[in-house]
C-alpha positions as CSV (number, residue, x, y, z in Angstrom):
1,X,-16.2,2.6,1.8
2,X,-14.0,0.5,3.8
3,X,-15.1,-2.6,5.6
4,X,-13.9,-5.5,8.2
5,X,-11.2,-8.0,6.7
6,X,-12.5,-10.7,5.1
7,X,-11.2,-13.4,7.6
8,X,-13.3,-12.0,10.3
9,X,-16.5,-11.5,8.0
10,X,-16.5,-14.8,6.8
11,X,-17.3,-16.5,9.7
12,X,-20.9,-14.7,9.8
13,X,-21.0,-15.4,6.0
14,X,-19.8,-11.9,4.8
15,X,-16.4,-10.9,3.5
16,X,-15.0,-7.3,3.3
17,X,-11.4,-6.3,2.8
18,X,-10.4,-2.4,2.8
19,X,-11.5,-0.5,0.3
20,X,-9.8,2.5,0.6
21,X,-12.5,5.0,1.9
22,X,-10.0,6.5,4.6
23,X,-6.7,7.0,3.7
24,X,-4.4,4.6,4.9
25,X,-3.7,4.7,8.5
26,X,-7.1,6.0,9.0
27,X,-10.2,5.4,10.8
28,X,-11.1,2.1,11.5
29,X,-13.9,0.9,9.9
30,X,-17.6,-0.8,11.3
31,X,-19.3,-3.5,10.0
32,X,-20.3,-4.0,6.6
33,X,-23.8,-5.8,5.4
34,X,-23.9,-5.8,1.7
35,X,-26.9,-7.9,1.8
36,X,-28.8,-5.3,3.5
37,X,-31.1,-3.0,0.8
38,X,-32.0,-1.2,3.7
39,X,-35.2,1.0,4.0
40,X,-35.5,2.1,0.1
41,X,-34.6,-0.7,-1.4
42,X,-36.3,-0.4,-4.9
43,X,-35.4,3.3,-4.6
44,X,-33.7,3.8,-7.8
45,X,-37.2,4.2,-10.0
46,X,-38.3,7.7,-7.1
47,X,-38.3,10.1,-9.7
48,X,-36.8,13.4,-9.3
49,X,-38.0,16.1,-7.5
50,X,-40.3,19.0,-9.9
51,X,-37.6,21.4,-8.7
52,X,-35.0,19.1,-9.4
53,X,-36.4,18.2,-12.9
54,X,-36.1,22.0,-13.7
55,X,-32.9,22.1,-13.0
56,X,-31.6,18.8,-15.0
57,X,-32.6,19.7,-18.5
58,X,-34.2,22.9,-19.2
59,X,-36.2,22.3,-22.5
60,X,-34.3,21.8,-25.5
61,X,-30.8,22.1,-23.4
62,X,-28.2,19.7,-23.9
63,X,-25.0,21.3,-22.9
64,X,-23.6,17.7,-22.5
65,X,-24.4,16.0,-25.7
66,X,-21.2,14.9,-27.1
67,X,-18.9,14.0,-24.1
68,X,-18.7,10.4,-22.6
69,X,-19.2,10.4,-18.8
70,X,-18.7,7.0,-16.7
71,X,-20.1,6.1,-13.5
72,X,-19.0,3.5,-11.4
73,X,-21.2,2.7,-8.7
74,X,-18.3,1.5,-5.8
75,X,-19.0,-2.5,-4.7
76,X,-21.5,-4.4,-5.5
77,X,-24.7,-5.7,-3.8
78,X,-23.6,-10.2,-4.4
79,X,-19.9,-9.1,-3.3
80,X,-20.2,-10.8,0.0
81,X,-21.3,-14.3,-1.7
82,X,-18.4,-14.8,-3.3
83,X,-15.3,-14.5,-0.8
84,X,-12.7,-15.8,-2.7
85,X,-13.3,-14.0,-6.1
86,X,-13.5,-10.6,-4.3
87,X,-10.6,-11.5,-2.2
88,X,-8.6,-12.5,-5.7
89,X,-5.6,-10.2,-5.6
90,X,-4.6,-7.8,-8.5
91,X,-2.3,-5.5,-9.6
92,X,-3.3,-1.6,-8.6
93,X,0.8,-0.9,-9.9
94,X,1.7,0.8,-5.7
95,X,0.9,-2.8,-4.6
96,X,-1.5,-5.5,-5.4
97,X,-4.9,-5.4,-3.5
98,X,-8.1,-7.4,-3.5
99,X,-10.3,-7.5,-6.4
100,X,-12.9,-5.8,-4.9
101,X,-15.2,-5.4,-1.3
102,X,-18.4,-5.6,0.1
103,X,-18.1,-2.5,1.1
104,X,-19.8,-0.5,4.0
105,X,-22.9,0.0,6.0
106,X,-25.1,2.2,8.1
107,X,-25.9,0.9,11.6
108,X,-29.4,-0.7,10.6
109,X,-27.6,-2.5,7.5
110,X,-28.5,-0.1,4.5
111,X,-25.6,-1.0,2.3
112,X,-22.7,1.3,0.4
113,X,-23.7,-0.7,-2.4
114,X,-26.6,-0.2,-2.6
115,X,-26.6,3.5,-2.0
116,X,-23.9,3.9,-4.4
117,X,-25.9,2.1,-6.8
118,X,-29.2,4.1,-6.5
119,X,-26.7,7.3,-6.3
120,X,-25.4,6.4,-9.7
121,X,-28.6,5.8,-11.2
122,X,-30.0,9.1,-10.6
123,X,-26.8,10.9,-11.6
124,X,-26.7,9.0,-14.9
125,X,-29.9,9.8,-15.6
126,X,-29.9,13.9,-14.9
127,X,-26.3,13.7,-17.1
128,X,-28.2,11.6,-20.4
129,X,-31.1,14.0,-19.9
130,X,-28.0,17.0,-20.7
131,X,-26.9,15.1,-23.5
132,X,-24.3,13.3,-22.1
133,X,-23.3,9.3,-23.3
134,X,-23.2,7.8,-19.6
135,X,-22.0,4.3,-19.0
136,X,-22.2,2.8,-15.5
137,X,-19.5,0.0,-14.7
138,X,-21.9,-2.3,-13.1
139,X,-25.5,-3.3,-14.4
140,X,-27.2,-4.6,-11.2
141,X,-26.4,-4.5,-7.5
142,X,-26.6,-8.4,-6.6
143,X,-23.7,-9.9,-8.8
144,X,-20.6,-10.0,-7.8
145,X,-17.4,-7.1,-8.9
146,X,-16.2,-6.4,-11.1
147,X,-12.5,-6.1,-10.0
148,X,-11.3,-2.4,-9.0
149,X,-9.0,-3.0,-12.4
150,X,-11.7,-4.1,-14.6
151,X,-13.3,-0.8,-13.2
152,X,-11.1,1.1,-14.4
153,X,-11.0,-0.4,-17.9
154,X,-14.7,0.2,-18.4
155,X,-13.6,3.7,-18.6
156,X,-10.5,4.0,-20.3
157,X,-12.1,2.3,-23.3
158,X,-15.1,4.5,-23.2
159,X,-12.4,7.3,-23.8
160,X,-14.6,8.8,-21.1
161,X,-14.3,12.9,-20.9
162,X,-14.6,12.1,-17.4
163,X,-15.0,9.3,-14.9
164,X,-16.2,9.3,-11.2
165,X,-16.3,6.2,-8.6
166,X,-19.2,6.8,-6.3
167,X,-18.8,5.9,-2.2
168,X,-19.3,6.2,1.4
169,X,-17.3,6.2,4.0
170,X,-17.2,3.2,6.8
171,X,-15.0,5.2,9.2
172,X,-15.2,6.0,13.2
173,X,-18.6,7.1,14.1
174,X,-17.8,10.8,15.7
175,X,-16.4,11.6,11.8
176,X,-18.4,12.9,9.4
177,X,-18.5,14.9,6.0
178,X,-18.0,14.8,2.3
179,X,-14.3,14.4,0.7
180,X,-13.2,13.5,-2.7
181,X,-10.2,10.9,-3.4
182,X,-7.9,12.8,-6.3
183,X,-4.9,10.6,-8.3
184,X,-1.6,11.5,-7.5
185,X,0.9,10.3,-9.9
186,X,3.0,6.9,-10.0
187,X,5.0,6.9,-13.2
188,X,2.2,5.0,-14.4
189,X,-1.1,5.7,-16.8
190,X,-2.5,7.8,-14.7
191,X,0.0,10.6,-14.7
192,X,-0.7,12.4,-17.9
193,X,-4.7,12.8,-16.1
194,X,-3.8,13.7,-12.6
195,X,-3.9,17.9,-13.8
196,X,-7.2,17.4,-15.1
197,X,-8.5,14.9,-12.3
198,X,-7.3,17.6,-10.0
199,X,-9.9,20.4,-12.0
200,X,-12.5,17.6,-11.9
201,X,-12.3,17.2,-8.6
202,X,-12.7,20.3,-7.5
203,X,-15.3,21.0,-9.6
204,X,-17.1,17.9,-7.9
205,X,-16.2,19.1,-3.9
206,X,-17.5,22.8,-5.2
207,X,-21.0,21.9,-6.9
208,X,-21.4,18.8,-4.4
209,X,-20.9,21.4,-0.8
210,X,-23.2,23.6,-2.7
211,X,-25.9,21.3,-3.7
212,X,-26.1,18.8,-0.5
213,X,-25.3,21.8,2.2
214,X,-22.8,18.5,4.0
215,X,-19.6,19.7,5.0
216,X,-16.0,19.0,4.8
217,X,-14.7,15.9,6.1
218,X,-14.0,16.2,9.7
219,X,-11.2,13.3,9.5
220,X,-10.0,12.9,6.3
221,X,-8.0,15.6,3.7
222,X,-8.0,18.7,3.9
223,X,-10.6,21.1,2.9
224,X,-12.3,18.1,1.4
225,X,-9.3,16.9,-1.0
226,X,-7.6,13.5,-0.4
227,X,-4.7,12.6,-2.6
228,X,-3.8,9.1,-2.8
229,X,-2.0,6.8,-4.9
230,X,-3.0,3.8,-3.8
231,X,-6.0,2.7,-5.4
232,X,-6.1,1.2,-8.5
233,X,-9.5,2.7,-9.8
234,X,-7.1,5.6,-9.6
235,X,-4.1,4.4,-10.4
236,X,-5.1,2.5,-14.0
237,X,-7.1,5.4,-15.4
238,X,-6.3,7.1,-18.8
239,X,-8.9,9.4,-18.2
240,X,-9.7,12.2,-15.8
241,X,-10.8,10.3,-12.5
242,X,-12.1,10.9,-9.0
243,X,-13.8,9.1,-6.0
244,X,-16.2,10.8,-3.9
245,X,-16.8,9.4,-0.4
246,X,-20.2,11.3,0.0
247,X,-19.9,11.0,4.1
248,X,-19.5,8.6,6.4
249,X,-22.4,5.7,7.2
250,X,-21.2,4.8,10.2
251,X,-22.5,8.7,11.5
252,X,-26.0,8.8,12.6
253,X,-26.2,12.3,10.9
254,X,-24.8,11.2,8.0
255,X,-26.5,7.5,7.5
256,X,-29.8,9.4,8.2
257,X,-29.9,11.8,5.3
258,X,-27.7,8.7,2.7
259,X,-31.4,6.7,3.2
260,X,-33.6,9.7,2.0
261,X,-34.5,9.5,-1.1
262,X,-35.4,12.9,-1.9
263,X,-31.7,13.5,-0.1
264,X,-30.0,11.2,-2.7
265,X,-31.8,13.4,-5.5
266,X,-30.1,16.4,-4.1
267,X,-26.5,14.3,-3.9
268,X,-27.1,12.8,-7.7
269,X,-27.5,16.3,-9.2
270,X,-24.8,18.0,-7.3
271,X,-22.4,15.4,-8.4
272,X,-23.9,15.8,-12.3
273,X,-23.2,19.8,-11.5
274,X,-19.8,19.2,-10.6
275,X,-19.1,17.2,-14.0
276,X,-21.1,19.2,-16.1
277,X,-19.1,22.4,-14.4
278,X,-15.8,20.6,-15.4
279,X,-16.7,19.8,-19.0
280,X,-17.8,23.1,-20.0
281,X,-14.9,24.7,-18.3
């Protein structure tokens, strides 16, 4: 999730600030190439899987219907066109940060955006098929944002039952693994949720280690859990919220399986199992 700053980017015509994939004091991120589709680019309309269908929606089940779910696909794929409204900083109430990034990148340029982005897309469409009122916070991946505050605002006015921020890690190559980013409280909105973020996020490391066989992360958190109060997709929310860094792009092993399709299936329903787990709980 994290990316080069934006004064070195911009020279090649890219910009990129951190995104918060690592936490603070981290890894140091590679390049990012939000331009780059990468190898599945139209990707999004791959059907699931038959044994993946089966397990979406058995016939006539919708143990969902009822709850609001919202997706935010991180980045966005038009980020790195616009340097100085991404750059624009706001608020995130720890500090003020950019409005948003360009994100990350595999080593042959398939985007975090636009894996996140075909990621959310399946998910959204395993959790309407349960029933479930999904709203995604972007409708496209080649415009540019919206802001990490705006992002958050999507789903506090949904009164979403739940909210998730979809990602992947830019971090030092040798790392590798699955974590999810948990809120920790700031005497600030977000306080009242953190308990049930908490729940929802390990309902979402559970069912997503289950479904995608990836492991922990080797360099962030611990057992998979990072809590952090510094970013404002986090910070800002009303409602239950997590981020889940689904590895690490800049990892061979990792980057190889993100630009499988039939792999991103198998991350799209584990990530619907963990919410589903976490509402019906």
């Amino acid at each position: 999730m994290r990316a080069l700053p934006a004064t070195v980017l911009a020279v090649c015509g890219l910009i990129a600030s951190a995104c918060g994939g690592t936490e603070p004091g981290g890894a140091a991120a590679g390049q990012a190439h939000s331009t780059a589709q990468g190898p599945d680019k139209a990707s999004v309309q791959d059907g699931p899987t038959e044994t993946a269908t089966a397990q979406q929606a058995p016939p006539g089940a919708k143990p969902l219907a009822g709850k609001v779910i919202v997706i935010d696909p991180g980045h966005n794929g038009g980020n790195y066109r616009n340097p100085k409204a991404i750059n624009r900083k706001v608020n995130v109430l720890t500090q003020w940060k950019a409005c948003d990034t360009t994100g990350t990148a595999t080593n042959n340029g398939y985007s975090e955006a636009a894996f996140t982005w075909d990621v959310s897309n399946r998910m959204a469409k395993i959790l309407k098929g349960r029933g479930a009122t999904v709203k995604l916070t972007r409708s496209d991946n080649e415009s540019v944002g919206p802001c990490i505050t705006q992002r958050a605002a999507i789903g506090n006015k949904a009164k979403a039952d739940a909210a998730i921020s979809v990602h992947a890690d830019g971090a030092a190559p040798a790392g590798h693994g699955f974590h999810v980013i948990i809120p920790k409280k700031i005497n600030g909105p977000v306080d009242k949720v953190v308990a049930p973020s908490t729940e929802l996020g390990l309902a979402v490391r559970d069912a997503f280690a289950k479904g995608t066989g990836l492991p922990y992360s080797t360099y962030v958190g611990s057992k998979a859990l990072s809590f952090r109060n510094d970013l404002g997709g986090l910070n800002l929310s009303t409602v239950p919220k997590i981020f889940v860094e689904c590895g690490n792009m800049r990892n061979a092993a990792d980057a190889a399986k993100f630009q499988d399709p039939k792999f991103r299936q198998r991350i799209a329903l584990a990530l619907a199992n963990g919410m589903q787990h976490y509402l019906e709980a």
